[in-house]
C-alpha positions as CSV (number, residue, x, y, z in Angstrom):
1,X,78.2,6.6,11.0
2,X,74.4,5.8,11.7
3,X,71.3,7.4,10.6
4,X,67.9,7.3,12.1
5,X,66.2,3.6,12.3
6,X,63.3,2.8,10.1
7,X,60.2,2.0,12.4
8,X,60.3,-1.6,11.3
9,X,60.0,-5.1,11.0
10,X,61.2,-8.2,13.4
11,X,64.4,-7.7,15.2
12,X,65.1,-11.2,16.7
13,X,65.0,-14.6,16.1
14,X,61.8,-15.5,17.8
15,X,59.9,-13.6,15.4
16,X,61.3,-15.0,12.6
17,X,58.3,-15.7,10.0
18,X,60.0,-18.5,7.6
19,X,63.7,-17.7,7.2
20,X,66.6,-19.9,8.1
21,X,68.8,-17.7,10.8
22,X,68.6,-18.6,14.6
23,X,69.4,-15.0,15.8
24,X,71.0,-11.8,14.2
25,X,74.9,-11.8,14.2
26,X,77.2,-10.3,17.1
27,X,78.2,-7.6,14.5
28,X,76.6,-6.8,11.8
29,X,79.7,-4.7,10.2
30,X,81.7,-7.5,10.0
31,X,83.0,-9.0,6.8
32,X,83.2,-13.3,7.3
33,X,86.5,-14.3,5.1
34,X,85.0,-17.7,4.4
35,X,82.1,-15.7,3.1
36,X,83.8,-12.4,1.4
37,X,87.1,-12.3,-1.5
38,X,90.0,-12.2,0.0
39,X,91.0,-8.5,-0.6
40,X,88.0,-7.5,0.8
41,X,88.2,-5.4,4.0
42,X,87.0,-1.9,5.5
43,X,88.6,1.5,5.5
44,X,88.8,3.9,8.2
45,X,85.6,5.5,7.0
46,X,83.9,2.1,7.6
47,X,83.5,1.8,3.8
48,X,84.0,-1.6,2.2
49,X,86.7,-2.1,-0.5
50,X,88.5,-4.6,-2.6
51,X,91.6,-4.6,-3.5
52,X,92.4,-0.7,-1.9
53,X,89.3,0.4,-4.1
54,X,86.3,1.7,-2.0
55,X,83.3,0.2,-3.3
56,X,82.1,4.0,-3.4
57,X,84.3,5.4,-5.8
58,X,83.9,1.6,-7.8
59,X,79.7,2.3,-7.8
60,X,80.6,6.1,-9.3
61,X,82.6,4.6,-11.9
62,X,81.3,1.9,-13.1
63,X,77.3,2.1,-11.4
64,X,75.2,-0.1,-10.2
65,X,74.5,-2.8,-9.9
66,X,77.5,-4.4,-10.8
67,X,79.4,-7.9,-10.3
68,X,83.4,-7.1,-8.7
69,X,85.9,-9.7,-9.1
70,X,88.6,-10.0,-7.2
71,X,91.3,-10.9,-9.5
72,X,94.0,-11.8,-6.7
73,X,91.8,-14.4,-5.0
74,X,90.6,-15.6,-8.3
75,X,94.2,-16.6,-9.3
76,X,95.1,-17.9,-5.7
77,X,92.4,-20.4,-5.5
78,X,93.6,-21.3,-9.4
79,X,96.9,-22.3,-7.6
80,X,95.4,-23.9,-4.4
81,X,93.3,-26.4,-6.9
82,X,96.6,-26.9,-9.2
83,X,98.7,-27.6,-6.3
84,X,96.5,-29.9,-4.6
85,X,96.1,-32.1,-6.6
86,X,100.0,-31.8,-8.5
87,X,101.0,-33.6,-11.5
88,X,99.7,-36.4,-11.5
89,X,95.8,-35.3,-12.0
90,X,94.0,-32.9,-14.3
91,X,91.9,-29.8,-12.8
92,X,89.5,-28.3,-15.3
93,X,87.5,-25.3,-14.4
94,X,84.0,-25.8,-15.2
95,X,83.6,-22.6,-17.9
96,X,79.5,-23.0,-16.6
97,X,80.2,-20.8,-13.4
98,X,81.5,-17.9,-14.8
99,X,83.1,-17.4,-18.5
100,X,84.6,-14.7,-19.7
101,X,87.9,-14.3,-22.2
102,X,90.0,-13.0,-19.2
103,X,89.1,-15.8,-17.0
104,X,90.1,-17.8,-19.6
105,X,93.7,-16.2,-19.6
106,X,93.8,-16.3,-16.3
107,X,93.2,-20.0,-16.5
108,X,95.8,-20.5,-18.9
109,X,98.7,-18.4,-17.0
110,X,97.7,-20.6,-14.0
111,X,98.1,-23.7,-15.5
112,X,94.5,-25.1,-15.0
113,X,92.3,-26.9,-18.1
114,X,89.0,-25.6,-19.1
115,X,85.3,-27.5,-19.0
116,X,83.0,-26.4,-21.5
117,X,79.7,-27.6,-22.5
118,X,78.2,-25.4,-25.6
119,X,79.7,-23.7,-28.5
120,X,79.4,-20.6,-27.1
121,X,81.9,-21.3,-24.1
122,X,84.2,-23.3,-26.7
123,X,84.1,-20.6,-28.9
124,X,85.2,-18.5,-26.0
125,X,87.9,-20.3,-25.0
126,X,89.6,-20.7,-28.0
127,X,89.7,-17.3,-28.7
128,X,90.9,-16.4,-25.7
129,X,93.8,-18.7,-26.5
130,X,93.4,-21.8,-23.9
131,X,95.0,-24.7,-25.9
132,X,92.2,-26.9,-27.5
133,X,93.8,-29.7,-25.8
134,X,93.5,-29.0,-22.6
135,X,89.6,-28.1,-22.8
136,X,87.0,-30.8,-22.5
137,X,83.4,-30.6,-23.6
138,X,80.6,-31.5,-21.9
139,X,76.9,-31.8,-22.1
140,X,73.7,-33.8,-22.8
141,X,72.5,-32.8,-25.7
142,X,75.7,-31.7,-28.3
143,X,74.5,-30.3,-32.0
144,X,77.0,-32.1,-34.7
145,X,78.1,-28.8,-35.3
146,X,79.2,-28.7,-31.8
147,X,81.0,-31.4,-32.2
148,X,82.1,-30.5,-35.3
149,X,83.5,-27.8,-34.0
150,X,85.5,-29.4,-30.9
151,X,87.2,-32.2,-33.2
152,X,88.5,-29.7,-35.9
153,X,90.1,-28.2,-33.2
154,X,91.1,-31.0,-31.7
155,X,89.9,-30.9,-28.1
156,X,91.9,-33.1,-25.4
157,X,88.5,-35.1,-24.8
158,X,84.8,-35.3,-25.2
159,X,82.4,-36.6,-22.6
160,X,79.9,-38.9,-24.4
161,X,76.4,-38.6,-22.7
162,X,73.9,-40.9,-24.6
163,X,74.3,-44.2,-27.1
164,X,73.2,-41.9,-30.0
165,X,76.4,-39.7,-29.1
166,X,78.8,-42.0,-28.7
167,X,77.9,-42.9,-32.6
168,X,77.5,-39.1,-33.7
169,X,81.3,-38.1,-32.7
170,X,82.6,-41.4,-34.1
171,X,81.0,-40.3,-37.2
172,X,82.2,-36.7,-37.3
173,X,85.3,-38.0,-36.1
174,X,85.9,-40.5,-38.4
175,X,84.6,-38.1,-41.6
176,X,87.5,-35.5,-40.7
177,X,90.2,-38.7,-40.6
178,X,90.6,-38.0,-36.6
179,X,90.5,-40.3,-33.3
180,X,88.8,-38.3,-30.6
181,X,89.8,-38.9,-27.3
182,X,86.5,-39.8,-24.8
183,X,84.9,-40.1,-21.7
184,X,81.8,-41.8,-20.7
185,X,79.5,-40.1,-18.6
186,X,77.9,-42.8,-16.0
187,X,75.2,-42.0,-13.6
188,X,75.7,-43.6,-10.5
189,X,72.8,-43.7,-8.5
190,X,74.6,-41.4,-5.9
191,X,72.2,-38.4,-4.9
192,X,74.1,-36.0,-3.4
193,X,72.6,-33.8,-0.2
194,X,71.2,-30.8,-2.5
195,X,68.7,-29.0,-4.3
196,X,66.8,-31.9,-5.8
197,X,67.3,-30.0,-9.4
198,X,71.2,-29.5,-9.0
199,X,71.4,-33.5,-8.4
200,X,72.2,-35.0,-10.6
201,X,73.6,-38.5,-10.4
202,X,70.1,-40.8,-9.3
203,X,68.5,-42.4,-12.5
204,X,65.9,-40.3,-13.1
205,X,67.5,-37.4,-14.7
206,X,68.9,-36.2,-18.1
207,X,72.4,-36.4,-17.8
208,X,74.9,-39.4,-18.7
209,X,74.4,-43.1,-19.4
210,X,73.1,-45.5,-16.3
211,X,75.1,-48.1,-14.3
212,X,71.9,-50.2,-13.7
213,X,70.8,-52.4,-15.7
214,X,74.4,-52.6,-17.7
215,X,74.1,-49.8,-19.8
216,X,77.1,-48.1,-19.1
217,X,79.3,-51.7,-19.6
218,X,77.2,-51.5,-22.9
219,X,78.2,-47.8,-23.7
220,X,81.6,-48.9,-23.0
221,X,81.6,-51.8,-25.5
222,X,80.5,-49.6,-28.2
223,X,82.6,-47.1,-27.8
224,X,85.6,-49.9,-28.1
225,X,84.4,-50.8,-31.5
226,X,84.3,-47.4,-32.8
227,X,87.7,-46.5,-34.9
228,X,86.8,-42.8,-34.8
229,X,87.0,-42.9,-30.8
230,X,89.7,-43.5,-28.2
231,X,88.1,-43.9,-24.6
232,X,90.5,-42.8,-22.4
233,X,88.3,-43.0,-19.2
234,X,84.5,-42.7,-17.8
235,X,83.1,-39.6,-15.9
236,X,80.7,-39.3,-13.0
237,X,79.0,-36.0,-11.1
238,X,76.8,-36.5,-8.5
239,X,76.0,-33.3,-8.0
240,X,76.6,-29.6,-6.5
241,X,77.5,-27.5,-3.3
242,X,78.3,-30.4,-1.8
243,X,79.9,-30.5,1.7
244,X,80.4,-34.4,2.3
245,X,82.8,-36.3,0.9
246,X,80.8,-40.1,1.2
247,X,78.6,-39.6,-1.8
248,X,81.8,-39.0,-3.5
249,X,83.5,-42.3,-1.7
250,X,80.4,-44.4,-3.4
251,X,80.5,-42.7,-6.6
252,X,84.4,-43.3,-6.6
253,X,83.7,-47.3,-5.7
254,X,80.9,-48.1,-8.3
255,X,83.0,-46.1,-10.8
256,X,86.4,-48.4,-10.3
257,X,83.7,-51.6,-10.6
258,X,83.2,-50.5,-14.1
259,X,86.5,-50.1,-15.0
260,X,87.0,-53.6,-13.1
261,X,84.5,-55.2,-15.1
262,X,85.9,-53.6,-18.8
263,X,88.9,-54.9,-17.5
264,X,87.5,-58.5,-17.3
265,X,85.6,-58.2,-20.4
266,X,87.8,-56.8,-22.6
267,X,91.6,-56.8,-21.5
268,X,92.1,-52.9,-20.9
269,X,92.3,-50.9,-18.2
270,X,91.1,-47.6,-19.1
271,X,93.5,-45.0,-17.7
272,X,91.3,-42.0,-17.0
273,X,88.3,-41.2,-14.3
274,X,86.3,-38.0,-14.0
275,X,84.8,-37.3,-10.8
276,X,83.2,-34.3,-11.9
277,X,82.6,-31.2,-9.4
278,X,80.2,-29.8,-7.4
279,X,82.1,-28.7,-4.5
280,X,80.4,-26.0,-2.0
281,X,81.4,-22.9,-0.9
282,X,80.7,-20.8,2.2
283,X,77.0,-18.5,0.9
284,X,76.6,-17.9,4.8
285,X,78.7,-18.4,7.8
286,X,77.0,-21.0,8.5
287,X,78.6,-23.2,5.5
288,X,81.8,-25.1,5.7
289,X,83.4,-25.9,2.9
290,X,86.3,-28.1,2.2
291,X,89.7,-27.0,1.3
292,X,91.4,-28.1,-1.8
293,X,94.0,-29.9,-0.7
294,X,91.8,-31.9,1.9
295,X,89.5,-32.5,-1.1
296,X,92.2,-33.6,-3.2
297,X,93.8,-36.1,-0.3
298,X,90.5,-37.4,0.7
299,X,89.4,-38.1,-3.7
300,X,93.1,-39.7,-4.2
301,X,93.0,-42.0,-0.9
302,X,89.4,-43.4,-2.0
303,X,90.6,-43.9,-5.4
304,X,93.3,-45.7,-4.2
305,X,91.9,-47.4,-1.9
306,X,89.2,-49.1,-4.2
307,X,91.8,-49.6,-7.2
308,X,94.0,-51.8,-5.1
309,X,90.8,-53.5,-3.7
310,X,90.3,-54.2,-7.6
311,X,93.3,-55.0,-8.9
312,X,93.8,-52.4,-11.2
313,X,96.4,-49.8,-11.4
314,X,95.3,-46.1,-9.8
315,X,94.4,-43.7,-12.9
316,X,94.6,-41.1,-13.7
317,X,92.0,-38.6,-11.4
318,X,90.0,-35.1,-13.1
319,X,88.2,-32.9,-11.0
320,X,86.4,-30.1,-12.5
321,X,85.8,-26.8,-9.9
322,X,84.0,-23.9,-11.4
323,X,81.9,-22.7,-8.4
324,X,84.6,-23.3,-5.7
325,X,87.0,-21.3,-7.9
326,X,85.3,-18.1,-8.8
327,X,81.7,-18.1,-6.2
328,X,83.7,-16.8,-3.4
329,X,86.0,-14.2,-5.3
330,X,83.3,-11.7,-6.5
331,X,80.2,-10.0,-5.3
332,X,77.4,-8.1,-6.2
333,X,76.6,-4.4,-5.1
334,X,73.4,-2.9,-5.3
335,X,71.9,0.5,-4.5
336,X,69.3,0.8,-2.5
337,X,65.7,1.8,-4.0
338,X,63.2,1.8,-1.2
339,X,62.7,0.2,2.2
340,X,59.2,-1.2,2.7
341,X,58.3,-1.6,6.7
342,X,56.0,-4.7,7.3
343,X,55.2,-4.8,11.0
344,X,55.4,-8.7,12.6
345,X,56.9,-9.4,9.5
346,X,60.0,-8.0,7.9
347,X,61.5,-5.1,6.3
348,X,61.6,-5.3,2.4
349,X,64.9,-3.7,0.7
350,X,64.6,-3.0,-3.0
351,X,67.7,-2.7,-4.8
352,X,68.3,-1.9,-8.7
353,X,68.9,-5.3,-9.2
354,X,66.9,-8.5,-8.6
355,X,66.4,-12.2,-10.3
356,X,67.7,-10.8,-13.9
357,X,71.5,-10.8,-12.4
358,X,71.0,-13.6,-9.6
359,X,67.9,-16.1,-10.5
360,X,69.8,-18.0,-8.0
361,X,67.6,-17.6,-4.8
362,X,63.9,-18.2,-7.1
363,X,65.4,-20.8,-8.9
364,X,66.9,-23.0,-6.3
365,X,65.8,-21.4,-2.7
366,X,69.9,-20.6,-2.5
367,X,70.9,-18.6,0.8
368,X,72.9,-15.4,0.3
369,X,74.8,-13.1,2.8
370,X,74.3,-9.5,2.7
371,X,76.2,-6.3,4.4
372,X,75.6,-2.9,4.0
373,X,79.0,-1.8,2.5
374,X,79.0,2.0,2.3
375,X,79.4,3.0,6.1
376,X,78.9,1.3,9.1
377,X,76.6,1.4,11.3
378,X,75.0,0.6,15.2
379,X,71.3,0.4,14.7
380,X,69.4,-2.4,15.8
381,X,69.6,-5.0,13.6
382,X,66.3,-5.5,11.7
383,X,64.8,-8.9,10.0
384,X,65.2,-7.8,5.9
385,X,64.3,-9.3,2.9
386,X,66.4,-8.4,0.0
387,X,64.3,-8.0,-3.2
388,X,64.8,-6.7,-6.8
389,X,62.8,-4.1,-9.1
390,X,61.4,-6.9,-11.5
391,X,57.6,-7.7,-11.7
392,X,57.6,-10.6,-10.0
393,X,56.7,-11.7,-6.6
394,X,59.2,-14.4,-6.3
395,X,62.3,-11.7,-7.4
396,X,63.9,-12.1,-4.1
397,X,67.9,-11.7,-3.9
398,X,68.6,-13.2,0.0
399,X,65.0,-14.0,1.5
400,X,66.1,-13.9,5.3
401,X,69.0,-11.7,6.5
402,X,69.4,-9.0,9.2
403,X,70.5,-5.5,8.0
404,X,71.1,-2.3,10.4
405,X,67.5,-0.9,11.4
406,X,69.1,2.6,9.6
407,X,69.6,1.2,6.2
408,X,67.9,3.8,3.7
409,X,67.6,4.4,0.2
410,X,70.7,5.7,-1.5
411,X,73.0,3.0,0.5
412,X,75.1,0.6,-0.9
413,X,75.0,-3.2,-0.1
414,X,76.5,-5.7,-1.3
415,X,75.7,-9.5,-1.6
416,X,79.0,-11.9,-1.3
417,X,79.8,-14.6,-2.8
418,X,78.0,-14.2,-6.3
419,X,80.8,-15.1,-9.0
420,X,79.4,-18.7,-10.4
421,X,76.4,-18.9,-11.9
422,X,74.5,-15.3,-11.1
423,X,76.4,-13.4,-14.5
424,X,76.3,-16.9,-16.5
425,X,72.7,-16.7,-15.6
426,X,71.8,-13.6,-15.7
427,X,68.5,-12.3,-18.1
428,X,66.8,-9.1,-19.7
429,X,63.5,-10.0,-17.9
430,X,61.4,-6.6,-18.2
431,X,64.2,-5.5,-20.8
432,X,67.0,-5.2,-18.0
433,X,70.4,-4.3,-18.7
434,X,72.9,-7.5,-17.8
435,X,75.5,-5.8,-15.3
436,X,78.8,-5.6,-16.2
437,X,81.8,-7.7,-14.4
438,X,84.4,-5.3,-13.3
439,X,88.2,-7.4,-12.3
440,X,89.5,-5.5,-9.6
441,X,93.7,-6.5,-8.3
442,X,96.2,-4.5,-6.6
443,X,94.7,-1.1,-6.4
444,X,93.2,-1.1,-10.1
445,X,89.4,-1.9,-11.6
446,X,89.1,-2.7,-15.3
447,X,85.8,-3.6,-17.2
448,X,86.2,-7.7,-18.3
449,X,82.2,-8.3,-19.6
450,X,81.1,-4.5,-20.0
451,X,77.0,-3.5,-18.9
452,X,74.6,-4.1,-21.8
453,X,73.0,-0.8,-22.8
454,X,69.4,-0.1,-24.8
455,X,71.1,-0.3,-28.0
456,X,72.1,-4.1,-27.4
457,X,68.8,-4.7,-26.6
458,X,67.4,-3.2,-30.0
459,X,70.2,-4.2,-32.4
460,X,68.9,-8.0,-31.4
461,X,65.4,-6.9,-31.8
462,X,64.8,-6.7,-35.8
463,X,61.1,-5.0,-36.0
């Protein structure tokens, strides 16, 4: 099905003002798999679905817009991570990208440990049910009743990220007559090839406790002293959406020469090392990212490798995926509001959404995909800017992308790979309602984090 184009906008690549794409695709119907869930296809009718549902009948039941989770490929890439990396490592999900109480479950049945790093998302997981000691808890700034909190229930480790930490656990530790298992966080001076504010292993940034100047072999002598602590291993992340492995290969090697030097120093060879997460995922097709076992073989082989270079037995390796797990298994749909011709320049497309339930593109410049998902079409395809309803100039939701000439309002599009960090991000800016998250697996949709509605919004607001 087409309808009549919109006079509008760029069509080709020479034309393009400021956006990132070289020409318009070969088809623009065509749903990439590195780039879409895996249960994702079109019917006969040239309608989208997931899992058997039509994204039609999904936007009548549950509106728009509205984040759709493909349950099937959420749990497969749960196994691929698991797998990978076997028995003899730890994968924690990082809780960051996308919590809910079902992913949690889902976790759990799957046989993967959980990264959280507020009481919010611990609070979350334990009533969901995930075993306390298989959740680790993160982050740069922990209240003591945060931590309070993870030793009564006796989480399987805490990542110490300052000196003042490392002496506030000990205390509450000690006070409730318990040992807490710990990590060090060490930054490495590894910048990873990203977003210069998801970096986050160079020196000058908030997170974790430097290797230069020897204040990480001085967190690490503290820590020994302490009785209310057991270090079990240190922790580095150098980043996120990261494609190459060598910034992990240098991480990896300045890591071991720690453990090397508490070796020397003090006679123990811690057993554990956390080389955090930040793997990418394909946003367009022109990413590439890793699979899990190749990122699992290349991680154990320059572990390995550096351990025997150092004498010390291999240990134990954690990786903690959150985005590579649930980004590519859910998307956002959207109804479109109005199309706004600029000629030389592009066509905008509002749609009922915007920066409250993906800050993503504003915040970091991120580059979506987007396909209009109710019918097909063979117009033309035409230079579009995807933009939401807030009052904001900057509320873009993909800034360069080619839709068909023909899109118009009332159409349905839909923008892949949105399940980490658009809903755990998400806002009310101008009051807006947070979408809901809507599992979908084997022919069935069921509401897992339900749309906020007006009252929410005023029982919060007191007068």
């Amino acid at each position: 099905m087409s309808r009549s184009a919109h006079p509008a906008g760029p069509r080709h690549a020479d034309v393009l003002p400021e956006g990132h794409y070289t020409a318009p695709p070969a088809d623009l119907n065509a749903l990439d798999p590195k780039v879409w869930a895996r249960t994702v296809a079109r019917d006969e009718r040239g309608v989208v679905t997931l899992g058997g549902l039509a994204v039609t009948d999904l936007a009548e039941e549950f509106g728009t817009p509205a984040y759709f989770l493909d349950e099937t490929d959420f749990r497969a890439r749960c196994r691929a991570w698991a797998e990978a990396f076997g028995q003899d490592a730890d994968v924690f999900y990082a809780g960051k990208a996308f919590l809910s109480r079902a992913i949690v479950r889902w976790l759990h049945e799957e046989g993967l440990n959980l990264d959280v790093c507020s009481g919010g998302e611990l609070t979350t997981a334990l009533s969901a049910g995930m075993p306390a000691e298989r959740i680790a808890f993160h982050g740069n700034n922990k209240s003591e009743d945060e931590i309070r909190t993870a030793v009564e229930a006796g989480v399987g480790r805490i990542v110490l990220d300052s000196f003042q930490e490392i002496v506030r656990v000990a205390h509450i530790a000690q006070s409730l007559g318990k040992r807490q298992r710990v990590q060090i966080r060490v930054t490495v001076g590894v910048e990873a090839h990203t977003h210069e504010f998801i970096a986050t292993a160079h020196e000058d940034q908030k997170f974790g406790i430097a290797l230069a100047g020897g204040q990480a072999a001085e967190a690490v002598r503290r820590a020994l002293k302490l009785d209310g602590l057991e270090l079990i291993g240190i922790h580095s992340h150098i980043g996120s959406q990261i494609f190459d492995m060598a910034g992990f290969e240098v991480s990896a090697r300045r890591v071991v020469q720690l453990l090397a030097e508490v070796r020397d120093e003090h006679g123990v060879e811690l057993p554990e090392i956390d080389l955090g997460g930040g793997l990418g995922i394909a946003y367009t097709s022109d990413d590439d990212p890793r699979e899990p076992h190749e990122i699992a073989k290349a991680l154990g082989e320059i572990v390995t490798r550096e351990c025997e270079a150092a004498g010390l037995r291999t240990p134990r390796i954690s990786v903690e995926p959150g985005r590579a797990i649930v980004g590519p298994t859910a998307f956002t749909l959207y109804r479109v509001g109005t199309v706004k011709p600029l000629e030389g320049l592009r066509t905008y497309v509002s749609v009922d959404g915007g920066m409250s339930d993906n800050i993503r593109t504003a915040l970091y410049d991120a580059e979506y995909s987007v396909s209009l998902v109710s019918r097909t079409s063979d117009a033309e395809p035409m230079l579009s800017r995807v933009v939401g309803k807030h009052c904001e100039s900057g509320d873009i939701v993909v800034r360069d992308a080619f839709l068909p000439s023909d899109v118009a309002p009332g159409d349905l599009i839909a923008v892949p790979a949105t399940g980490a960090y658009c809903r755990s991000m998400a806002s009310n800016y101008n009051h807006a309602l947070r979408p809901p998250v809507v599992a979908v697996r084997d022919g069935e949709a069921r509401v897992i984090v339900r749309r906020e509605t007006e009252e929410d919004l005023l029982r919060l607001d007191v007068g």
